[in-house]
Every structure is written in C-alpha cells, then in structure tokens.
C-alpha positions as CSV (number, residue, x, y, z in Angstrom):
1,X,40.9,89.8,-124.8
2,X,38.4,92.2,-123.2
3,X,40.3,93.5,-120.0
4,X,37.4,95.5,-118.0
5,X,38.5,98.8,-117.6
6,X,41.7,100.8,-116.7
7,X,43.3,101.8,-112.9
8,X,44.9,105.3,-112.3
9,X,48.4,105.6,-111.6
10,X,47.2,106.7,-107.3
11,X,45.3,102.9,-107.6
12,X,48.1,101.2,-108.8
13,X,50.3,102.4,-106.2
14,X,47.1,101.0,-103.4
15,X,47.4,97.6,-105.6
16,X,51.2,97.5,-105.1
17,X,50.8,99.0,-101.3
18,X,48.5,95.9,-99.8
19,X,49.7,93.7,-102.8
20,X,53.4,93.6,-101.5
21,X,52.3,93.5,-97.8
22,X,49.8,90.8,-98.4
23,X,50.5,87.5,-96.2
24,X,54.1,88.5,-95.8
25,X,53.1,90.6,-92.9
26,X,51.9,87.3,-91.4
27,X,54.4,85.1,-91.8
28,X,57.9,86.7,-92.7
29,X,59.0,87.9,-88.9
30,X,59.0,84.3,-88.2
31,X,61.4,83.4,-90.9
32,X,63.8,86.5,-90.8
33,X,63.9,85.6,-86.7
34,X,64.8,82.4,-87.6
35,X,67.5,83.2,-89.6
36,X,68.9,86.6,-88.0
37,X,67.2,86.2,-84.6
38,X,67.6,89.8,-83.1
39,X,68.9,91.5,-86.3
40,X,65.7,90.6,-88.0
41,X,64.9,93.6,-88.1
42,X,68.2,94.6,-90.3
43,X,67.2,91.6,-92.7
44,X,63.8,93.6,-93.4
45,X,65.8,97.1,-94.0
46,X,68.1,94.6,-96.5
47,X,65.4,93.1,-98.2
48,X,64.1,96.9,-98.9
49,X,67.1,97.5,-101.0
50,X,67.0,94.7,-102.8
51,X,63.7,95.0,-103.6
52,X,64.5,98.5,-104.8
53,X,66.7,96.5,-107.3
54,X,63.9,94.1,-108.2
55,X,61.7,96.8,-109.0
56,X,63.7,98.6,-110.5
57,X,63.9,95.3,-112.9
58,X,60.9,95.5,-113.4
59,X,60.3,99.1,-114.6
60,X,62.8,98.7,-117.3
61,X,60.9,95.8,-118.1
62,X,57.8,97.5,-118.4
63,X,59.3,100.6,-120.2
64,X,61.2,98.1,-122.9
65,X,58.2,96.3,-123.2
66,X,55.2,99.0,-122.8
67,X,51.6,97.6,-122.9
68,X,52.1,94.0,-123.0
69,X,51.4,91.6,-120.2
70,X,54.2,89.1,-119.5
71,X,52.4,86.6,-121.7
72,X,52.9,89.2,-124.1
73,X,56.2,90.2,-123.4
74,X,57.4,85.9,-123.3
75,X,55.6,86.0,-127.1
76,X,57.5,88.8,-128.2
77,X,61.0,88.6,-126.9
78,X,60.7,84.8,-127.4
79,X,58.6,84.2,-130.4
80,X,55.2,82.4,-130.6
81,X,55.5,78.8,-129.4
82,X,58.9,79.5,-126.9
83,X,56.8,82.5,-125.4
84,X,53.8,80.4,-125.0
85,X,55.7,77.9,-123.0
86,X,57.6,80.3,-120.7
87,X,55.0,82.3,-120.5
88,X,53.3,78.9,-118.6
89,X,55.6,78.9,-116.3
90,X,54.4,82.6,-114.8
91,X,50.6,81.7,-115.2
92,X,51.2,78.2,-113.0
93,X,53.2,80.4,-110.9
94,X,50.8,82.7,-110.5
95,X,48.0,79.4,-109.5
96,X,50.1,78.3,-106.8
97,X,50.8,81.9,-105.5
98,X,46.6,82.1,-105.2
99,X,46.5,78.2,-103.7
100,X,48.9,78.4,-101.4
101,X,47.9,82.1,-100.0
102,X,44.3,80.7,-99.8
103,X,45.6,78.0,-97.7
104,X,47.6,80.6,-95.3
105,X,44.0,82.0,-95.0
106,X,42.4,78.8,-94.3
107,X,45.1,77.7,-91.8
108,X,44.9,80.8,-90.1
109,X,41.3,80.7,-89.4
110,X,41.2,77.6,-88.6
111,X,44.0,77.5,-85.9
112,X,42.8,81.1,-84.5
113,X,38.8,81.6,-84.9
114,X,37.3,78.6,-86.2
115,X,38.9,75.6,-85.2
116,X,36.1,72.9,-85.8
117,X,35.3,74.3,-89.2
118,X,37.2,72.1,-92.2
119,X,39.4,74.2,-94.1
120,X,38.1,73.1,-97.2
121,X,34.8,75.0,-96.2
122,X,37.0,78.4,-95.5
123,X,39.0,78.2,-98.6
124,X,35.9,77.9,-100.4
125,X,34.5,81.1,-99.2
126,X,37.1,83.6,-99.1
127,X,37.9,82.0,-103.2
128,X,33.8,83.0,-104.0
129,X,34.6,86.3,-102.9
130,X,37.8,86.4,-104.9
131,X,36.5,85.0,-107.9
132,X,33.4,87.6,-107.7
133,X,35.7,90.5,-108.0
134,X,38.0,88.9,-110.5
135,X,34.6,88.6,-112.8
136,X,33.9,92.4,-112.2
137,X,37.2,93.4,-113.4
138,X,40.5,94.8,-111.9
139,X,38.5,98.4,-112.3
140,X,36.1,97.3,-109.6
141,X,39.0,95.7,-107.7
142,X,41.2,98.4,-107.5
143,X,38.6,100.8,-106.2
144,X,37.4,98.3,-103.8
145,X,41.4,98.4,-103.0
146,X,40.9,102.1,-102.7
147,X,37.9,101.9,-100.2
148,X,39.9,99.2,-97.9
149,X,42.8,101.7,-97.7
150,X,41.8,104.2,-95.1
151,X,40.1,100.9,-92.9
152,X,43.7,99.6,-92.8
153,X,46.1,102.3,-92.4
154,X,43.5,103.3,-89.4
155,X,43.9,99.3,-87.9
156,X,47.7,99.9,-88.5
157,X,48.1,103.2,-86.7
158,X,45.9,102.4,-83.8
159,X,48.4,98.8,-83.7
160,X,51.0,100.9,-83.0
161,X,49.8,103.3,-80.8
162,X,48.5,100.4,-78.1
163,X,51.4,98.3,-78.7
164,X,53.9,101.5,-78.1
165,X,53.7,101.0,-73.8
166,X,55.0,96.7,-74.6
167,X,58.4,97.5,-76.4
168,X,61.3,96.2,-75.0
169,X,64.8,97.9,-76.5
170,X,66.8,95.0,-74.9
171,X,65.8,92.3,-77.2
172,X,67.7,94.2,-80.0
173,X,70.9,93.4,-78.2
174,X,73.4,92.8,-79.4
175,X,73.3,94.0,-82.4
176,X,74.7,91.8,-85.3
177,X,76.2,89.0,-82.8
178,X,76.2,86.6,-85.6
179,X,78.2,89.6,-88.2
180,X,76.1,90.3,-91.2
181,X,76.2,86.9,-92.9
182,X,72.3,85.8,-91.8
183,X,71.2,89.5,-92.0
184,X,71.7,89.3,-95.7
185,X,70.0,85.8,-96.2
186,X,67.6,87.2,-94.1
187,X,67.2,90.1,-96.7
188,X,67.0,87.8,-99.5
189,X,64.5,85.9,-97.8
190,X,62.2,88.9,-97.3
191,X,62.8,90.5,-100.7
192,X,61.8,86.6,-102.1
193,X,58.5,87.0,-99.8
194,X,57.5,90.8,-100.8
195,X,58.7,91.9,-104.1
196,X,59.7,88.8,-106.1
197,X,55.7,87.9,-106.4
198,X,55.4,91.6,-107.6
199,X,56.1,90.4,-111.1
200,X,52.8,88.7,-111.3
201,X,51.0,92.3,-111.5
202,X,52.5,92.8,-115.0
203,X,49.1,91.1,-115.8
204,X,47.6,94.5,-114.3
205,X,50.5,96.6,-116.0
206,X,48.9,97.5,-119.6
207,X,45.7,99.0,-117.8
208,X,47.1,101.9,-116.3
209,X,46.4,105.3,-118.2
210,X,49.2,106.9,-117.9
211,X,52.3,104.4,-117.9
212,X,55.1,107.2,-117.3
213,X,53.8,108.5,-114.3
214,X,52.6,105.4,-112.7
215,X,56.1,103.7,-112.1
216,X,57.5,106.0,-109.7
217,X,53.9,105.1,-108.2
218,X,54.2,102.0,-108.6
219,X,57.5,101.5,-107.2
220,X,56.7,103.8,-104.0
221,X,53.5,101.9,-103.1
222,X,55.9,98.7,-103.2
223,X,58.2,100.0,-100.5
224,X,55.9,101.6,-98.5
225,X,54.5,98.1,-98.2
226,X,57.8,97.3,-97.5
227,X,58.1,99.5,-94.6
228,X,54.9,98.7,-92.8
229,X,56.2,94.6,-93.0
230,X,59.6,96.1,-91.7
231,X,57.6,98.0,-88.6
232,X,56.0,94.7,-87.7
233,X,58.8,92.8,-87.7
234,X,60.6,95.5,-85.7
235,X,57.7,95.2,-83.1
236,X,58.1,91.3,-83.1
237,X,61.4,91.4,-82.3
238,X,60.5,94.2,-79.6
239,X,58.2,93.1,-78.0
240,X,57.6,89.0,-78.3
241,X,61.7,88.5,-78.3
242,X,63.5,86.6,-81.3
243,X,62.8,83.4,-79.7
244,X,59.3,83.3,-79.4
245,X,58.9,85.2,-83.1
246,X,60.7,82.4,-84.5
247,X,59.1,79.8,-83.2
248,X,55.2,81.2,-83.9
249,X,53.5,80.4,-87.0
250,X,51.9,83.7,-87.3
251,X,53.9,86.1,-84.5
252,X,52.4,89.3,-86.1
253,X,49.0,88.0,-85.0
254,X,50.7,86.9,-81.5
255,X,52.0,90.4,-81.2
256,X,48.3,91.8,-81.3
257,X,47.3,89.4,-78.6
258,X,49.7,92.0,-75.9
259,X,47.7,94.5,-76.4
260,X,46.3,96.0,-73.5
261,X,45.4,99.3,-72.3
262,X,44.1,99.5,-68.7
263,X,43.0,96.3,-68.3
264,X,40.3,97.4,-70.6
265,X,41.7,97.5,-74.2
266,X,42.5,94.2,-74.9
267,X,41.7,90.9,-76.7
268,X,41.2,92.8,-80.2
269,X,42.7,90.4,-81.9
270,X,40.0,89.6,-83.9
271,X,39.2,93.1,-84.8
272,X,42.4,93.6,-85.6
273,X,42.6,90.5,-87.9
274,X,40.8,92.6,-90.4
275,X,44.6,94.2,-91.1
276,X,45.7,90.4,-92.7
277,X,42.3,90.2,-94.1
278,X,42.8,93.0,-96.6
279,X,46.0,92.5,-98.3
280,X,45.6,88.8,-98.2
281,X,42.2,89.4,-100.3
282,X,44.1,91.7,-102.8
283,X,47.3,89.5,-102.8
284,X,45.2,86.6,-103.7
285,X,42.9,88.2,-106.3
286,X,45.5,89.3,-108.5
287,X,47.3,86.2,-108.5
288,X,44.1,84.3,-109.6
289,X,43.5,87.6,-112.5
290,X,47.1,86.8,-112.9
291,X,46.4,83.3,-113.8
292,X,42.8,83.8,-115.3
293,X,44.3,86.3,-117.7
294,X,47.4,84.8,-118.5
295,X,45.7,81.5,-119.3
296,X,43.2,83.4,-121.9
297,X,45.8,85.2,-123.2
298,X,47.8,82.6,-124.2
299,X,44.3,80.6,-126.0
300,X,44.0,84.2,-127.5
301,X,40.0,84.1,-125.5
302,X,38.1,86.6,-126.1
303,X,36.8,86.9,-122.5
304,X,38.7,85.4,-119.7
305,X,35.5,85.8,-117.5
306,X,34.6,82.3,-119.2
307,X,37.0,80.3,-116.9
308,X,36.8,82.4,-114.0
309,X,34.3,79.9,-112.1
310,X,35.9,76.3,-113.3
311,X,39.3,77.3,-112.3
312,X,38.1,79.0,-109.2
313,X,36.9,74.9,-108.2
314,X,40.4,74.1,-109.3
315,X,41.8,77.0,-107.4
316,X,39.8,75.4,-104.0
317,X,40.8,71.7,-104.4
318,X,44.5,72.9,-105.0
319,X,44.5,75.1,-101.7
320,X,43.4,72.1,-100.0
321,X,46.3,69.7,-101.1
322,X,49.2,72.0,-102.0
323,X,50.5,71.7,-98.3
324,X,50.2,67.9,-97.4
325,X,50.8,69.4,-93.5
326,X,52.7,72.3,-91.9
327,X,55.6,70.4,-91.5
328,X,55.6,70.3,-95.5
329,X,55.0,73.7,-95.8
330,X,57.7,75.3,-93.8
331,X,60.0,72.9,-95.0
332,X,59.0,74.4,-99.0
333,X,59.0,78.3,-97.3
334,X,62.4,77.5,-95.8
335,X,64.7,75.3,-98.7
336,X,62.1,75.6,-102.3
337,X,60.3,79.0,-102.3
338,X,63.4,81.2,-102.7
339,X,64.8,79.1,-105.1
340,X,61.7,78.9,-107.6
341,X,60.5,82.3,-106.9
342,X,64.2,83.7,-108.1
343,X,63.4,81.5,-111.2
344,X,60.5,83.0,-112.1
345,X,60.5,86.8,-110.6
346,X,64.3,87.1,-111.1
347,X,66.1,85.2,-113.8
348,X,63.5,85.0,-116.4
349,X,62.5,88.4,-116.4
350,X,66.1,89.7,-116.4
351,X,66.3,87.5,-119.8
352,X,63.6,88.7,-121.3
353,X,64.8,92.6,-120.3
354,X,68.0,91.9,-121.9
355,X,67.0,90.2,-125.6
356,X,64.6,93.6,-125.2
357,X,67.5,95.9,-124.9
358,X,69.3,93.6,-127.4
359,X,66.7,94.1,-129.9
360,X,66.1,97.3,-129.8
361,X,69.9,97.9,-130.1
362,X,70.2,96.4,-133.1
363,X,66.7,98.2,-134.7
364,X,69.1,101.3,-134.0
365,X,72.0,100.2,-135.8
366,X,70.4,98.8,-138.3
367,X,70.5,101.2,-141.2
C-alpha cells in the first residue's frame, strides 16, 4: 500500500502532542468534576501515570512488532483470517473515534458560534478539510501539525497569562473530602479520554525514520499533552468552581469566557477557540487515516487514497446520527466509552504484546 512519505521522530512527538490533547481538553474537566468534584484536578495527575503505563504498552508493542501497523501486527500475531477480523475491530474503532469527534465539532459550533446553521452543514466542512489532508499524506499532515504548533502554544500561554488575575485557591478545598476512591475513577476516566485512543496512531507508527529514537519522543509529546489538559482542568476547578465545571458541556470554553483585562481584554472567546480547533483537526484526521489505512490494508489496496472521498460521505452521515441527542451522548461518555475503549486500546493490544513476547521466546529456545 503506498503510504506517502515518512515523519521525523520531533513530528511525531507534535502528532502525539495535539493528538492526545485533541477534544479531551474540551470535554474531560466536566467529567473528572463530576466524578472527583474539587480533586479533579488529582484525577488528571492520576490519569498521567496511568497513561505512562499505557504508553509504555504501547512501545513494547511497537518494539516487538517493529514496522507493522496494527492491521499488521493482528495478521501476524494472529494469523491471516483471525487478524483480519480483530484487526476490524480497531479500523471501526477508529470510524467512530473520527464520527463522533466530528460531531463534538459540530455541536460546539453550533451551540457557541453558529446556532442557526444545521450541523450536518458544519460536519460536512471541517470532514472536506480533513479528508483533503488525509489524501496528501500524513507527510503533509504532520508538517501542517508542525506549522499549527507555535499558533497554539502562543493561544495557550496568552490563556494563562489573562486568566492568572481569576483564580480562586479556595475551590480546591478540601482536599480529597470524598478519600481517593473517585480520584482514581477519575484518573481512569481521563487516561480512557487521552491515551487509550493513542493506539489508533500505530497506523502512523511504521513511517517514522528512525524508530529507536522516536519513542522516548513519542511518549514525551503524549504527556506533555497530558499536562496542558491537566492545567485546564486545574484552572476549571480554579476558577469556574467544581459545580459549575461539572455541569457545563464544554467548561474549558466557559473558562475563556472570564477573561478580562481592564475592561478591555475580553470576549476572546472566539479567538481563542482556535486552541480546540487545532488538535481537534489533528485528532480527527488521524482517526479517519487510521481508518482509511487500516481498511486498505486489510483488502491489501494498492492506494488507500481510492476510498478517501466515499468513506469521507460515510464519515459525514455517521457524525450526524451517532449521537441520537446529548442526553445519549453523555450517557455513552459516562457508562460505554471506558468500557469499549479498554477493549480495544487495552486488552487487545496487551494480547497481542504477549503471544509477541511468546513467540519470540520460543524462536530463542528453539534450537
């Protein structure tokens, strides 16, 4: 299958950076609010750790199975027909990781910018941009990653400089009142959100020049992105109070609204917006590469560029049904997600990680 060029090991760590941050950032402080109200915060530090362990899965993962996708690695830990089928279980994982974040970007500009516009109409445009640079190849992508990366981390530092004068220390009292029970749910929660979904950039994996050095890269990007979802939250709780973070669909986007700096400084929401709109492009493009690639790879294409435009029209119509409501959809985020994410970004790839070590035990022994 042609695969369009290789990434450095610096752009892989950008891909992992804004992949990892993606929508999380939007939507995570509500849920780890909800769950550890004031100790939110703490759930995020968790959920750094044990995303350290997941990818830490994943690298010995990649280094038992080096240059081979996870279509490849199902097919070859798994054999042929068994692969194929487990390995469909990642690729439709990977479609409804693209549908659903396309509908987070459609709800959100609908509810906060563009509220007569049918969501069908926004979906439809942020998924031409995504399929144009999944065409061009994830060389063109990952420098386009690589241009967006100074934009952000300017909008990120300039977030926390203006929204330094809001913070309230008093609504991180008191400190674990409900013991450390919902801090770790809380951390499972967030390490489901951020790092689980990591394991759909194994479609990206094989690209990189130089494998060796690129996993401590890989793995730093990943919790640096951590961090930066960890210093929202922190300000949520801060600044907007557990109560009202909880109970917001999109608090990090509520916590942009307080800026204000001399009555002059203020209603940059929009402007700031552009923070979101990065990762969530970068987040949703390699879920749909994920998917494109995985699904040619598996009918051994020559060119997944070939199915790039029908399955973006499949990608659109999904995004549009996926969540019947909202109602539906934070009842999935809440009691499903965790659940079928662990399934696919957990269990699986620990199996296929240890027939891996199995067999290559027993090519040692073997005389």
């Amino acid at each position: 299958m042609q695969t369009n060029g290789h990434i450095s090991e610096r752009q892989l760590m950008v891909l992992a950076f804004l992949y990892t941050i993606g929508t999380t950032v939007l939507i995570v402080p509500s849920g780890l609010a909800a769950t550890a109200h004031q100790d939110a915060w703490l759930g995020a530090l968790a959920g750094i750790v044990f995303g350290g362990a997941i990818l830490g899965l994943y690298v010995a993962l990649w280094r038992a199975f080096p240059g081979l996708t996870l279509v490849g690695i199902c097919e070859a830990a798994l054999g042929r027909r068994l692969g194929a089928i487990v390995a469909l279980l990642f690729v439709f994982g990977s479609f409804v990781g693209a549908a659903t974040v396309l509908y987070y970007v459609g709800n959100f500009y609908n509810i906060h910018f563009i509220p007569h516009t049918p969501i069908s109409f926004i979906n439809a445009l942020f998924a031409v941009v995504v399929v144009m640079g999944v065409r061009m190849g994830i060389e063109a992508i990952s420098r386009t990653a690589e241009l967006m990366l100074p934009w952000f981390l300017i909008l990120f530092v300039v977030l926390l400089a203006t929204l330094t004068p809001e913070v309230k220390p008093v609504n991180l009292q008191p400190v674990l009142e409900s013991g450390i029970g919902p801090v770790l749910w809380a951390g499972f929660s967030f390490a489901g959100t951020a790092y689980l979904p990591v394991v759909f950039l194994f479609s990206v994996l094989p690209r990189v020049r130089n494998p060796k050095k690129a996993r401590k890269w890989f793995v730093s990007g990943a919790i640096i992105g951590g961090v930066c979802i960890f210093v929202v939250t922190l300000l949520c709780i801060l600044i907007l109070g557990p109560d009202i973070t909880s109970r917001s669909m999109f608090p990090s986007y509520s916590l942009v609204k307080k800026i204000n700096i001399g009555n002059f400084l203020q209603r940059i929401e929009a402007f700031m917006a552009g923070l979101w709109f990065v990762t969530t492009y970068i987040k949703t493009t390699f879920y749909f590469y994920g998917w494109v690639a995985g699904f040619s790879e598996i009918l051994r294409l020559h060119r997944y560029q070939a199915v790039t435009l029908p399955f973006g029209l499949l990608l659109v119509v999904f995004s549009v049904i996926v969540y019947p409501d909202v109602a539906y959809m934070q009842n999935w985020d809440s009691t499903v997600f965790l659940p079928y994410i662990l399934t696919i970004g957990f269990f699986i790839p620990l199996l296929l990680l240890g027939i891996g070590l199995l067999r290559r035990a027993g090519s040692k022994g073997s005389p």
